[in-house]
C-alpha positions as CSV (number, residue, x, y, z in Angstrom):
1,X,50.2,-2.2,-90.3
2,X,48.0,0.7,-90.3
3,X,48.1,1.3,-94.2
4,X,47.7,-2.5,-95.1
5,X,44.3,-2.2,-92.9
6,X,43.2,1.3,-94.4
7,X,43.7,-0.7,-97.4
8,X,41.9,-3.4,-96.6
9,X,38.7,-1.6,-95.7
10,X,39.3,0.4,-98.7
11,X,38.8,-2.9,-100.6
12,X,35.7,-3.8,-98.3
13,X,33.8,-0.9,-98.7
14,X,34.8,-0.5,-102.8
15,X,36.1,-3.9,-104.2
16,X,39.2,-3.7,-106.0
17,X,40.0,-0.9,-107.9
18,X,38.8,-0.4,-111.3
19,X,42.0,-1.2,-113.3
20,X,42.0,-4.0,-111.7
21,X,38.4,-5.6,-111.9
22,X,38.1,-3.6,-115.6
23,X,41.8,-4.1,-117.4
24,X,44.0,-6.8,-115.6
25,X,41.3,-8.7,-114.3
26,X,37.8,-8.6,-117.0
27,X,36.8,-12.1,-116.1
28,X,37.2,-11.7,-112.3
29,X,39.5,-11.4,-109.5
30,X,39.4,-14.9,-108.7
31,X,42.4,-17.1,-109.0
32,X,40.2,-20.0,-111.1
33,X,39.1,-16.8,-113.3
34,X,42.3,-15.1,-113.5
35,X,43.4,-18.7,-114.7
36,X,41.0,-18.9,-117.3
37,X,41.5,-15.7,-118.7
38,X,45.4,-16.5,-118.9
39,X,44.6,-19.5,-121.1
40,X,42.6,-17.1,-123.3
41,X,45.5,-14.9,-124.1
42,X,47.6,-18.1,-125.3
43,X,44.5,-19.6,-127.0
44,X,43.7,-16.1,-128.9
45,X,46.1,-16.9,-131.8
46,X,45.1,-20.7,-132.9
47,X,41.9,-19.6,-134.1
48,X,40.8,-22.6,-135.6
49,X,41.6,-24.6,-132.6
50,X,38.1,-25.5,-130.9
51,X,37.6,-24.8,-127.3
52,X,35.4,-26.6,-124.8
53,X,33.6,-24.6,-122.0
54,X,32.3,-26.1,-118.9
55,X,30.8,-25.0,-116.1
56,X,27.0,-24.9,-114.3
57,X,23.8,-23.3,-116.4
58,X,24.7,-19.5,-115.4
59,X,28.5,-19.0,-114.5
60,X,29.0,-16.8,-117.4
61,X,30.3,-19.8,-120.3
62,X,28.9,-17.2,-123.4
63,X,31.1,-14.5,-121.4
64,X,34.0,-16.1,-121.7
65,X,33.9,-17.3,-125.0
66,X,33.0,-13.7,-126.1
67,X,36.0,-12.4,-124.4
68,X,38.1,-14.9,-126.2
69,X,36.6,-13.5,-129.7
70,X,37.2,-10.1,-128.5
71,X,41.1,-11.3,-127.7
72,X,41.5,-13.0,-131.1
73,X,40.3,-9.7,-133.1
74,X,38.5,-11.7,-135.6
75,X,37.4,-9.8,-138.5
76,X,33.9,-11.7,-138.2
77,X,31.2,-11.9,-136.3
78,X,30.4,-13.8,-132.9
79,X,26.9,-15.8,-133.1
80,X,26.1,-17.6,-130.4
81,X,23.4,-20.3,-131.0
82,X,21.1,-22.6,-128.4
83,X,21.1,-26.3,-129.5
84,X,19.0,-27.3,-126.8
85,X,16.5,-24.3,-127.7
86,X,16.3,-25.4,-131.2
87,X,13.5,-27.8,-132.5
88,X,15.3,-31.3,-133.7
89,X,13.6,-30.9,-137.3
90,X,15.0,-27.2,-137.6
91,X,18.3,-28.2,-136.1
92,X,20.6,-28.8,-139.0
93,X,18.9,-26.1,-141.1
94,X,20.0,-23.5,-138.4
95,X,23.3,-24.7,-138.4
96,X,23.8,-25.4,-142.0
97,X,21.4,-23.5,-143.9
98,X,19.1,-24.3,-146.6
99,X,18.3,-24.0,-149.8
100,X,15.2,-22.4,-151.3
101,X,12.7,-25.4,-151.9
102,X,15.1,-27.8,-149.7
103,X,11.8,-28.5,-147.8
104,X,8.1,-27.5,-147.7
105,X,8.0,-23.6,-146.0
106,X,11.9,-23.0,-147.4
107,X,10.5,-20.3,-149.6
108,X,14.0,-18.3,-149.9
109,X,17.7,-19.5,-149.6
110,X,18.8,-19.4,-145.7
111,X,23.0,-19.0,-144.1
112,X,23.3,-21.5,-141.4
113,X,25.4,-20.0,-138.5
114,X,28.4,-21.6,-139.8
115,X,28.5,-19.2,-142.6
116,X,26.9,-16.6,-140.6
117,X,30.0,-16.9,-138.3
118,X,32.4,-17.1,-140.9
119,X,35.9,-15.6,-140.3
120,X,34.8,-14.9,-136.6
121,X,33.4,-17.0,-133.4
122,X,30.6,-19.7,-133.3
123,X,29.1,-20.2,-129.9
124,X,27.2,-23.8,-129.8
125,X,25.7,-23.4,-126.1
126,X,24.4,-26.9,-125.1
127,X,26.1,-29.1,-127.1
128,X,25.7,-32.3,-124.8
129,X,21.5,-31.6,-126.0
130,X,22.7,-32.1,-130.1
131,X,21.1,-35.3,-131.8
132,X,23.2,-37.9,-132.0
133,X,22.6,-37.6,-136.3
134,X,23.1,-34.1,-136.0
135,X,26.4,-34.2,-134.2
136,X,28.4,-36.5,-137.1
137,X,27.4,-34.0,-139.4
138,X,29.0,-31.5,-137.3
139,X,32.2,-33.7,-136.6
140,X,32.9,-33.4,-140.4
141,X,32.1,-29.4,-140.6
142,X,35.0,-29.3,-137.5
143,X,37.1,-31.6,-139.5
144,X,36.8,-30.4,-143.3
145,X,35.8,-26.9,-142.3
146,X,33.4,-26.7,-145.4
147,X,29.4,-26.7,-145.1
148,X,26.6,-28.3,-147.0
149,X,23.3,-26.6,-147.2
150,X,20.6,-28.8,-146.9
151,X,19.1,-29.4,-150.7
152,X,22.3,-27.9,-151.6
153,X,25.5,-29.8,-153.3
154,X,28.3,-27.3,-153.3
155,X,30.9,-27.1,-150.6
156,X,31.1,-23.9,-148.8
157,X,34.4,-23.4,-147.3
158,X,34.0,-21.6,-143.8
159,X,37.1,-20.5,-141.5
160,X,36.0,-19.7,-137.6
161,X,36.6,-20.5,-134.1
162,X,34.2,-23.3,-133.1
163,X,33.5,-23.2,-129.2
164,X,31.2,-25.5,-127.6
165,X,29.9,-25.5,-123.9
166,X,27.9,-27.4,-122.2
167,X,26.6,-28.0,-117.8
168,X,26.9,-31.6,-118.3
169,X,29.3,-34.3,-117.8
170,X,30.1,-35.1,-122.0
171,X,32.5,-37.9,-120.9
172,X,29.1,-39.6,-119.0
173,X,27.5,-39.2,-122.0
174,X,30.0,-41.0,-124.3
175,X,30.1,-43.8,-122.1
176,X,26.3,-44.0,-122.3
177,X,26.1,-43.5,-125.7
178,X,24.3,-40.2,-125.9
179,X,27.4,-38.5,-127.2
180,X,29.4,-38.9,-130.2
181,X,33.2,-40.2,-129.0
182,X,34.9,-39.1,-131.9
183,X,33.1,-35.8,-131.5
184,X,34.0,-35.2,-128.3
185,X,37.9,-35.3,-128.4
186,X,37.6,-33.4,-131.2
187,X,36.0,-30.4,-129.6
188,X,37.9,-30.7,-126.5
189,X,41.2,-30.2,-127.9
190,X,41.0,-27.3,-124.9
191,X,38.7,-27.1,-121.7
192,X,38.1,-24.1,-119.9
193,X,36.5,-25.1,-116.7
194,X,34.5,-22.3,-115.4
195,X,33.6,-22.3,-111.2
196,X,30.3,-21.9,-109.7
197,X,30.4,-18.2,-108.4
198,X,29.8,-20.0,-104.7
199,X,33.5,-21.6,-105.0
200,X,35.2,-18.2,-106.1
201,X,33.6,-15.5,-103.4
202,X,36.4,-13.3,-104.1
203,X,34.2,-12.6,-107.3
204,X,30.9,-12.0,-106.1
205,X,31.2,-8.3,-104.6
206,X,33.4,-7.0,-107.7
207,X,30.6,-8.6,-110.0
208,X,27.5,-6.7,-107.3
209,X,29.2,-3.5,-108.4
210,X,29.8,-4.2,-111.8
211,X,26.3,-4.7,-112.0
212,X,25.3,-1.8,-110.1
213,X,27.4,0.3,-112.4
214,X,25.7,-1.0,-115.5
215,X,22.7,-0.4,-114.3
216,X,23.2,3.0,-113.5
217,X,24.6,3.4,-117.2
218,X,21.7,2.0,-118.7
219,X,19.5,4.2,-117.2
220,X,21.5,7.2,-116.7
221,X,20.6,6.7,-112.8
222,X,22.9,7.0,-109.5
223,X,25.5,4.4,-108.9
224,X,23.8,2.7,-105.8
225,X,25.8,1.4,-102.8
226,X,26.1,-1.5,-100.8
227,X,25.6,-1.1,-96.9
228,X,28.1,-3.6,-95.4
229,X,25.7,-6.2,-94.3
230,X,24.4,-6.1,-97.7
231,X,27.3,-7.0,-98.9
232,X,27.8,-9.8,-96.1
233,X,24.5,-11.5,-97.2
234,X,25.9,-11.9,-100.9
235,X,28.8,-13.6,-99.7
236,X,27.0,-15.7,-97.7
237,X,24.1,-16.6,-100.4
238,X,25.1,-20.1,-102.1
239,X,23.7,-18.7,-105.6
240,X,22.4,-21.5,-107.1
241,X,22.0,-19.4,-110.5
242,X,25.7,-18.5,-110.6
243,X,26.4,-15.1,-112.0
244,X,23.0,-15.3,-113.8
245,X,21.0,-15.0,-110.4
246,X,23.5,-12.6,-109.1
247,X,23.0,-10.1,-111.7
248,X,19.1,-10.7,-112.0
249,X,19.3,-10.0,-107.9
250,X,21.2,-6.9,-108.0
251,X,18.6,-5.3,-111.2
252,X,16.1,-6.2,-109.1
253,X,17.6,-4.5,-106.1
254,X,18.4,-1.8,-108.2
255,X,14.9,-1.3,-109.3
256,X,13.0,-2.0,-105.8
257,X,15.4,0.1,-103.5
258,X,14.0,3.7,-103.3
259,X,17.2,5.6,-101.8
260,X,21.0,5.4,-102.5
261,X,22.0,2.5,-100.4
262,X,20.6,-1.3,-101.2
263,X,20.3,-2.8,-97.8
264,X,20.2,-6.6,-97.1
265,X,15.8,-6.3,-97.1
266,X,16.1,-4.9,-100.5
267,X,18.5,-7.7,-101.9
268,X,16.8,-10.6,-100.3
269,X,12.9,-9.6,-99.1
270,X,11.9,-13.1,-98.3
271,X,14.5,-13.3,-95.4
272,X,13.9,-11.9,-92.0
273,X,16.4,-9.5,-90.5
274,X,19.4,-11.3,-89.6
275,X,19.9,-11.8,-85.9
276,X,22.5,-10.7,-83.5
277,X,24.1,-14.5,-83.8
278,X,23.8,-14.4,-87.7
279,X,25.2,-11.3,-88.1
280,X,28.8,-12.7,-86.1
281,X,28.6,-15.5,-88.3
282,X,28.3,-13.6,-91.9
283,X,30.7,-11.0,-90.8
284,X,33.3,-13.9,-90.0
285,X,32.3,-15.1,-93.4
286,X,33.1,-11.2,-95.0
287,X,36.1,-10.6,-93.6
288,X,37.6,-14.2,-94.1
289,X,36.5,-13.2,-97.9
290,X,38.0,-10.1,-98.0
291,X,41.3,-11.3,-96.3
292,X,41.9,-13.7,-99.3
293,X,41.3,-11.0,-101.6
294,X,43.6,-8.5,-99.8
295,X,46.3,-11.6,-100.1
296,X,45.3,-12.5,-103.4
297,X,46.5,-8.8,-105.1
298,X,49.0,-8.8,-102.8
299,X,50.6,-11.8,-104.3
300,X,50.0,-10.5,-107.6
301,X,51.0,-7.2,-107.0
302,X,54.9,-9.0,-106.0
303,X,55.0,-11.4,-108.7
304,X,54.0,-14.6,-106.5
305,X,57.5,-13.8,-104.1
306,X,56.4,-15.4,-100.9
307,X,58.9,-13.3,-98.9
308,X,58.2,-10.1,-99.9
309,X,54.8,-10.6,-99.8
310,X,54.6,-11.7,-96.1
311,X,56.8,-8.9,-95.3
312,X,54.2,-6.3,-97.1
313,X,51.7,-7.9,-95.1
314,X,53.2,-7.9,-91.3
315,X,53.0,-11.9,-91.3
316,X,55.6,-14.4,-91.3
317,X,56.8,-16.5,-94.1
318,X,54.8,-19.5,-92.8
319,X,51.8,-18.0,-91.6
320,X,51.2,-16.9,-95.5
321,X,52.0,-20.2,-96.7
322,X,49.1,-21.5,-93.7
323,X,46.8,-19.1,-95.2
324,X,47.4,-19.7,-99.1
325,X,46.5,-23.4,-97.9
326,X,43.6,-22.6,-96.0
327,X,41.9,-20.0,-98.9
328,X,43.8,-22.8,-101.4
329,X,45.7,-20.4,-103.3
330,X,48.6,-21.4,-105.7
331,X,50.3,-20.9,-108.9
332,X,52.2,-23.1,-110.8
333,X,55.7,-21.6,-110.1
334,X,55.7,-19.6,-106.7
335,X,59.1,-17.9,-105.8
């Protein structure tokens, strides 16, 4: 066993290694992600088949639909837009476009991001927010694939990949009438259901570094490190940002820490030191994180066999089938 636990600490300390967080694994190590990113390969091809991603404000929804564009290779652009940011009387002009003179201020002709998108990706972020006139204009765009410009009259055929997300519940929405019915089964022809970050630790230490490493990249700095209680107090943090918070955290950390090594002060400086007590409790937290990890890419690593997983890991049959319960870990055909 003495090589599975220098591996294991190796894992600790580092995260996975990079061809795994970077190549086989770009969306996360996490079996929810790992799912995800498998129904992005299949979905790549069917590139006018629209996709609907849901997930809390911050677990990384624009993320995934760009890796999706980047999978697909469209010879167009990705253009992500806000619906919820935009002002309802500039709403349809922004997705449409206009004509010059449509309205008072349209001095020049403008592409809505339908055209804008054209042969690539469009990104409507916050589509529950739409306005309920807006969105049966947008019903027919999916349907006929061809745009209007305000004050315009000719049909401008347009050939993309429509993906909508939203953090609320649509279906709640149909049923109370703030959402279009028809709309909605058209743009959820496929869901990708994205986890909060707190339901998928195995992610959150991979993604620290990741950020750390960008950071560093962007300004052409040393890659800091994480001291191990550091990294016990992320795991233990219920991020109520998601992803977003983490990576604001870690910049912040980056920028505030003066030496090499981001201690748990620097990452969190409105908490007091943890006690003797806390510090049991978090580290039962780490290693229980770490030890689904380990089994996770283990699994992987054998193809999902049960038996010669267990026997690469010193365990009995049934004691990795108690602990694939307990860290719920499954796949839809296990050997």
């Amino acid at each position: 066993m003495d090589v599975h636990v220098k591996k294991l600490r190796e894992i600790c300390r580092n995260g996975l290694p990079n061809h795994s967080q970077k190549q086989d694994y770009p969306l996360g190590i996490s079996s929810s992600m790992r799912l995800v990113d498998e129904k992005i390969q299949v979905l790549a091809p069917y590139i006018q088949t629209p996709v609907l991603i849901s997930g809390e404000s911050g677990v990384g929804k624009e993320v995934v639909a760009r890796r999706l564009h980047a999978i697909q290779n469209s010879p167009g652009p990705f253009v992500a837009i806000n619906c919820a940011a935009i002002p309802v009387s500039l709403i349809e002009s922004e997705l449409f476009g206009h004509e010059k003179g449509a309205f008072t201020g349209s001095t020049k002709m403008h592409k809505g991001v339908f055209e804008q998108a054209n042969s690539g990706t469009l990104l409507l972020d916050e589509i529950g927010e739409m306005p309920l006139e807006t969105q049966a204009k947008l019903l027919r765009v999916i349907q006929e694939q061809i745009v209007v410009r305000l004050g315009g009259e000719q049909d401008i055929p347009v050939n993309l990949r429509i993906i909508c997300a939203t953090n609320c519940d649509l279906r709640s929405k149909v049923e109370c009438g703030e959402f279009r019915e028809d709309l909605y089964y058209r743009i959820n022809v496929i869901e990708l259901n994205i986890k909060p970050i707190r339901n998928r630790q195995e992610d959150i230490l991979p993604l620290a570094n990741k950020f750390l490493n960008v950071h560093a990249e962007v300004y052409s700095g040393e890659v800091k490190k994480l001291d191990a209680l550091a990294s016990q107090a992320l795991l233990e943090h219920s991020w109520p940002g998601n992803v977003r918070e983490l990576k604001n955290t870690m910049e912040r950390a980056c920028i505030m820490t003066p030496g090499s090594t981001i201690f748990t002060h620097d990452i969190f400086p409105q908490q007091p030191e943890l006690a003797n007590e806390e510090e049991n409790r978090t580290l039962k937290i780490f290693l229980q994180a770490r030890e689904r990890t380990y089994i996770d890419v283990t699994l992987r690593e054998n193809n999902w066999n049960i038996t010669g997983t267990a026997t690469i890991l010193g365990i009995s049959r049934k004691s990795l089938w108690e602990k694939m319960k307990k860290y719920d870990m499954q796949k839809s055909t296990v050997e």
